[in-house]
Phi, psi and omega in degrees: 000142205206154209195134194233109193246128168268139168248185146186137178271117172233144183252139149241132163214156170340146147266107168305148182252163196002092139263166176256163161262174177293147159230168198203158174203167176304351183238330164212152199238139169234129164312277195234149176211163193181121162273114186255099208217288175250201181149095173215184206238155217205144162218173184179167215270353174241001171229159149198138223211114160280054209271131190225106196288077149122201197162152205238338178224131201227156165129190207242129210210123162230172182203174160291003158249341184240142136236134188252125189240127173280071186150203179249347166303317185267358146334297198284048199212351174317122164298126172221139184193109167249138147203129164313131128341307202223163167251357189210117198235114162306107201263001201041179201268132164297134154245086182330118151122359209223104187277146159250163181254142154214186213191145147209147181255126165285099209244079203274162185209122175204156180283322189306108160348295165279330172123253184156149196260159152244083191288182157214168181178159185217125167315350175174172155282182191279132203234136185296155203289338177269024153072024169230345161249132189244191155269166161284161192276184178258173244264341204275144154251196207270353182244346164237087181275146186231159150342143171281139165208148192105177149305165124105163183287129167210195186197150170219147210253119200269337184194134122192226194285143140058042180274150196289154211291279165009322199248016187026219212214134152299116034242058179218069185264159166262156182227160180206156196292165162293122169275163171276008175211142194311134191213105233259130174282279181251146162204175186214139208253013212232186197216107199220120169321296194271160209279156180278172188208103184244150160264119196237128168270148157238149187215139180209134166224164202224159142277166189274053149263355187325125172292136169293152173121206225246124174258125158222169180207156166253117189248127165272135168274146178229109148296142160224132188269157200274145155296000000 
């Protein structure tokens, strides 16, 4: 049993609204400009828009303890870096009735203030080389994860920052199936130099009607970062 793993990275940030872009001549260049005049909150029966014209403090602020990027230019300056431990988790061969486990840590590092979301998702179930019979997915989803009990491929998030209740306690984890559509698991909502590290088991059991042979599947991971 085999498992195929994807990442993807996505930044969302602030569009400055009349801002300048750089400009430069042979004698000067200017970096950042703003005009700071307005800013209110704005709607319509299809938006609703936070908007600020312009800014009265733009630059980079340090201290021995802190650091700070000021303005909408350095929005678009957002870090993002996810990486797996493994790109491929071997679940090894099932003895129906008896589950097996694997595990990969994800590791996200962003600059970003608010923090970030961690989505999953899987392309199909895990499907035999004869490209028709598959496993099932197992039965809880990602907003109600239950116990293990049963059959079929699930997962669970075993360690990282501020993981949700929901995701129980060792040796009592809750598990829930891979939805087929990007579906947010985790987040963390806080600001850290250093990369966050969440730990997702994956647990799969078969009845012995199980066809023998070789099973795979693809789970993508998606970071995004918060506004």
């Amino acid at each position: 049993m085999k498992i195929k793993l994807f990442l993807i990275t996505t930044l969302f940030f602030a569009i400055p609204i009349l801002a300048l872009a750089v400009t430069e001549s042979a004698n000067y260049k200017i970096t950042v400009d703003n005009f700071g005049f307005a800013g209110d909150d704005g709607s319509s029966e299809n938006y609703n828009l936070q908007d600020t014209i312009g800014e009265p403090i733009v630059g980079i602020g340090t201290s021995e303890n802190y650091e700070t990027q000021s303005g909408f230019w350095y929005t678009e300056n957002v870090l993002m870096s996810v990486v797996l431990d493994t790109t491929t988790e071997n679940l090894g061969t099932l003895n129906p009735g008896t589950p097996n486990t694997g595990e990969t840590v994800v590791s996200v590092t962003t600059d970003c203030v608010a923090g970030f979301d961690l989505y999953v998702k899987q392309d199909s179930q895990m499907t035999h080389t004869d490209t028709v019979t598959t496993i099932p997915n197992y039965s809880c989803d990602i907003a109600t994860p239950c116990l293990w009990s049963g059959t079929g491929l699930g997962f669970s998030i075993t360690a990282g920052t501020s993981v949700d209740a929901k995701w129980g306690t060792s040796p009592n984890f809750e598990y829930a199936y891979f939805p087929l559509i990007d579906t947010k698991i985790h987040e963390k909502t806080t600001y850290s130099l250093s990369p966050d590290d969440t730990t997702i088991e994956y647990k799969i059991d078969v009845p012995s009607t199980q066809k023998a042979g070789d099973y795979s599947n693809n789970i993508t991971y998606t970071a995004i970062s918060k506004l």
